[in-house]
C-alpha positions as a printed NumPy array, in Angstrom:
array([[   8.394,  -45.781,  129.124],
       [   9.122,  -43.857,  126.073],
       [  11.934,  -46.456,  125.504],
       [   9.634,  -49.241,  125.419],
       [   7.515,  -47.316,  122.725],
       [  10.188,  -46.466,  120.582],
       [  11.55 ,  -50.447,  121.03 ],
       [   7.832,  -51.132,  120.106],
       [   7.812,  -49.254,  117.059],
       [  11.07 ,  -50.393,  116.086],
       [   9.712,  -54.428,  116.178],
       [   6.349,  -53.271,  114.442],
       [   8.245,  -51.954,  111.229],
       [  10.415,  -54.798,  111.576],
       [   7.4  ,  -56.696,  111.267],
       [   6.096,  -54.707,  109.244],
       [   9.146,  -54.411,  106.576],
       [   9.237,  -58.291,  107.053],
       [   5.21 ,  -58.746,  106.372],
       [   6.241,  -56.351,  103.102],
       [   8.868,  -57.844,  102.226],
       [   7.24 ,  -60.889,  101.643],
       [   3.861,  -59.906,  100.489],
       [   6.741,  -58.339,   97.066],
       [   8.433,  -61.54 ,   97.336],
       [   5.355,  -63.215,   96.511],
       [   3.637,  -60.844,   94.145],
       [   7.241,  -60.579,   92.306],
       [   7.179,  -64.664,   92.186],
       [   3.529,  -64.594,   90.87 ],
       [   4.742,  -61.92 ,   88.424],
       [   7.365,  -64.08 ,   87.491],
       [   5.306,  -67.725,   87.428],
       [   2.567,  -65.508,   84.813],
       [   5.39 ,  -64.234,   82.653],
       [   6.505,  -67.681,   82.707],
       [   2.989,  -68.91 ,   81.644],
       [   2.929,  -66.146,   79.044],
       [   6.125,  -67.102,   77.78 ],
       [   5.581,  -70.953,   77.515],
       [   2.104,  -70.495,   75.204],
       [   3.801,  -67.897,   73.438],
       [   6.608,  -70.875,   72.539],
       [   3.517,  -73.535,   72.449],
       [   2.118,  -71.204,   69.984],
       [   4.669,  -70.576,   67.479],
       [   5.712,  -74.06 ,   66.89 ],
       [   1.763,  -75.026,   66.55 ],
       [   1.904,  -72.114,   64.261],
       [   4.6  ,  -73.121,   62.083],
       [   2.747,  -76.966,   62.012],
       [  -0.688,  -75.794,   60.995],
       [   1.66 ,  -74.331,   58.296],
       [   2.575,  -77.543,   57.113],
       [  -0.605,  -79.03 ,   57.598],
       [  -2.312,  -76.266,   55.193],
       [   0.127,  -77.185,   52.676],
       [  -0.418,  -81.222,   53.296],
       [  -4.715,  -80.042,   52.683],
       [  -3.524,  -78.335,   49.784],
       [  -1.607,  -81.206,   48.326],
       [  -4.569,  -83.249,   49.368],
       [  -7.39 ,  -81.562,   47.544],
       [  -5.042,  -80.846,   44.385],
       [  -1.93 ,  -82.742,   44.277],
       [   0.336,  -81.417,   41.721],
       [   4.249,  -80.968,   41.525],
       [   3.512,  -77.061,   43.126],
       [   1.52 ,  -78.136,   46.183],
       [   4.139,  -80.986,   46.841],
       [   6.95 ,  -78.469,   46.52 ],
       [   4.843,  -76.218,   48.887],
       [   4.614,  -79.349,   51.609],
       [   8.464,  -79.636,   50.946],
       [   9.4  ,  -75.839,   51.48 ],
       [   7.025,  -75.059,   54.6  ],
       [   8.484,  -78.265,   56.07 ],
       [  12.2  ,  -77.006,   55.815],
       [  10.897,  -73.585,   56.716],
       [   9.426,  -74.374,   59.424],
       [  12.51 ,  -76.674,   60.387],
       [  14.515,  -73.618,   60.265],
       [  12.706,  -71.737,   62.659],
       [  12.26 ,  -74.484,   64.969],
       [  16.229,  -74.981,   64.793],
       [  16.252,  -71.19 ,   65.874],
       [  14.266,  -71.509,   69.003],
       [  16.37 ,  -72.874,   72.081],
       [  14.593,  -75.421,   74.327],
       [  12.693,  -73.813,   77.46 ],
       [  14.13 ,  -73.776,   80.29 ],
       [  15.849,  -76.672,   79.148],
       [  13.061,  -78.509,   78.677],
       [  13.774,  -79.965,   75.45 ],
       [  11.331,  -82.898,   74.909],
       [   8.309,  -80.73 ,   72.662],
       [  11.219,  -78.936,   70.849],
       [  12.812,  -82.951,   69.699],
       [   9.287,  -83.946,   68.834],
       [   8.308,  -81.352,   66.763],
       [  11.681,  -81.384,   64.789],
       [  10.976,  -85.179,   64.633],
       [   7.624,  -84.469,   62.935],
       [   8.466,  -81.759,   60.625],
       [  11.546,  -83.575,   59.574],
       [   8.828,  -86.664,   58.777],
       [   6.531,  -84.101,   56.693],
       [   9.592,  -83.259,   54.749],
       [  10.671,  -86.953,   54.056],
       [   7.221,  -87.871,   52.896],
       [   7.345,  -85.618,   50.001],
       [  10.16 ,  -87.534,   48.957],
       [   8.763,  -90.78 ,   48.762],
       [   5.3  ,  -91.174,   49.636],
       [   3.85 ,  -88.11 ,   48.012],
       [   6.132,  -88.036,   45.106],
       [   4.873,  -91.885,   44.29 ],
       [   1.608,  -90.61 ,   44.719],
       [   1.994,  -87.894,   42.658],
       [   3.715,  -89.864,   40.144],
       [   0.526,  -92.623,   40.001],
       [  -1.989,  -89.798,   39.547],
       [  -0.028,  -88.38 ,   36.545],
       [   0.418,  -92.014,   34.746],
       [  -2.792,  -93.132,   35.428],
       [  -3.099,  -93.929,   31.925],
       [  -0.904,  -97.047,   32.878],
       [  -2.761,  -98.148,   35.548],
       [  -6.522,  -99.333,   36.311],
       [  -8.603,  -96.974,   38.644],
       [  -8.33 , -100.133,   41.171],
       [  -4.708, -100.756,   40.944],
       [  -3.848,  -96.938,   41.677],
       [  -6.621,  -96.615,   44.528],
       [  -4.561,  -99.541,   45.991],
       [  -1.384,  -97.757,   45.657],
       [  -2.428,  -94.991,   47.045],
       [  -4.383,  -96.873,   50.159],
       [  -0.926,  -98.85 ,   50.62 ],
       [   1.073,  -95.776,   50.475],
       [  -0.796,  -93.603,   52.93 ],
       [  -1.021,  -96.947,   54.706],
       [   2.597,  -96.472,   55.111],
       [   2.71 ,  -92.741,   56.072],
       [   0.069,  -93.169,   58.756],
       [   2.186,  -96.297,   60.615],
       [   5.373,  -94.398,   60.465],
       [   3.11 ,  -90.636,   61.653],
       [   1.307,  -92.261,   64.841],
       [   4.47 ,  -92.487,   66.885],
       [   5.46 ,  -89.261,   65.762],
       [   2.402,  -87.826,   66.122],
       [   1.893,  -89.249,   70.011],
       [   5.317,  -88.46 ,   70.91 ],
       [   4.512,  -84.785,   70.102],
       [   1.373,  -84.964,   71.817],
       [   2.607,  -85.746,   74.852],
       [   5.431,  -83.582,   74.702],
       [   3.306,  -81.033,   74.15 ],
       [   0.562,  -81.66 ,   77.459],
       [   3.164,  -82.376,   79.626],
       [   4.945,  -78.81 ,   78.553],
       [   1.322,  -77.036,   78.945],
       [   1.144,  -78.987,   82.179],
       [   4.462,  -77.887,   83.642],
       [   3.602,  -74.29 ,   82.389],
       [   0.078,  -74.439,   83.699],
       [  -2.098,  -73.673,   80.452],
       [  -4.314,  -75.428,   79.094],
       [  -4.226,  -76.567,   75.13 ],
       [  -7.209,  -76.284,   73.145],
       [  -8.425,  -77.982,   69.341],
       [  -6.653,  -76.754,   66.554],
       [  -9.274,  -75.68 ,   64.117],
       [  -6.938,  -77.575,   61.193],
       [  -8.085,  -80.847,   62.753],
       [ -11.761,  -80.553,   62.035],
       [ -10.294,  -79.126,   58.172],
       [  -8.341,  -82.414,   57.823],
       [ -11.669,  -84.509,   58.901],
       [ -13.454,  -82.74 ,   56.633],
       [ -11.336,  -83.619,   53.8  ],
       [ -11.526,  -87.521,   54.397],
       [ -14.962,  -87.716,   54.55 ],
       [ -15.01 ,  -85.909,   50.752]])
């Protein structure tokens, strides 16, 4: 009899050690799939930091476009390039990482051309009427918002399908409703 107790107890902390071991295997993996979480908006964050960055200096350029403020859009873009070139892809999930550098590379460019013509009608409008450079202008950021979209979408849904695959959700970036606001002035 006291075999069969001691065989008893034996296969109860078996089952036991077996029920533990599992109940750590899971609250290790649920450890692991929040650090994970925690780790992917901590990424999500810092590359929507470094574009609000760029964005500021785009609102800047906006509301007082000078040779400074396009230098600023310039030198945030690269900036921000250069940190994005530092950060390795996820979990090799490299999709939002190629967008973003596509975008930021695209805010760079347009202070090249785009802005810089723009710039450069504002400061000779003495050679122009007030309708010819208001049609410039319309034409050029005509031209920045057709070659932006794709960019712009392709980032977007990089970006929810990373937040989806990390399970968090996204939320508005307060820079939106600052760029609305400065259309409408």
């Amino acid at each position: 009899m006291q075999e069969i107790w001691r065989q008893v107890r034996i296969t109860s902390k078996i089952i036991f050690m077996k029920h533990l071991f599992i109940f750590c295997l899971l609250l290790i993996t649920s450890f692991s799939i929040y650090a994970k979480s925690e780790d992917a908006i901590a990424y999500n964050d810092k590359i929507v930091s470094e574009q609000t960055k760029i964005g500021e200096a785009i609102l800047a350029f906006s509301t007082n476009p000078n040779d400074f403020s396009l230098t600023q859009i310039r030198t945030q873009a690269e900036n921000s390039l250069g940190v994005l070139n530092g950060m390795k892809p996820m979990d090799g999930n490299k999709d939002f990482l190629v967008a973003a550098k596509a975008l930021f590379k695209f805010y760079a460019g347009i202070t090249k051309n785009e802005y810089k013509k723009i710039l450069e009608l504002i400061q000779e409008k003495d050679k122009y009427t007030s309708e010819q450079i208001t049609a410039k202008i319309n034409e050029l950021t005509e031209s920045i918002s057709k070659k932006e979209v794709p960019l712009d979408e392709q980032f977007k849904d990089a970006q929810v399908a990373f937040a989806k695959k990390y399970n968090f959700t996204l939320r508005k970036n307060d820079l939106e409703e600052k760029f609305k606001d400065a259309k409408e002035e």
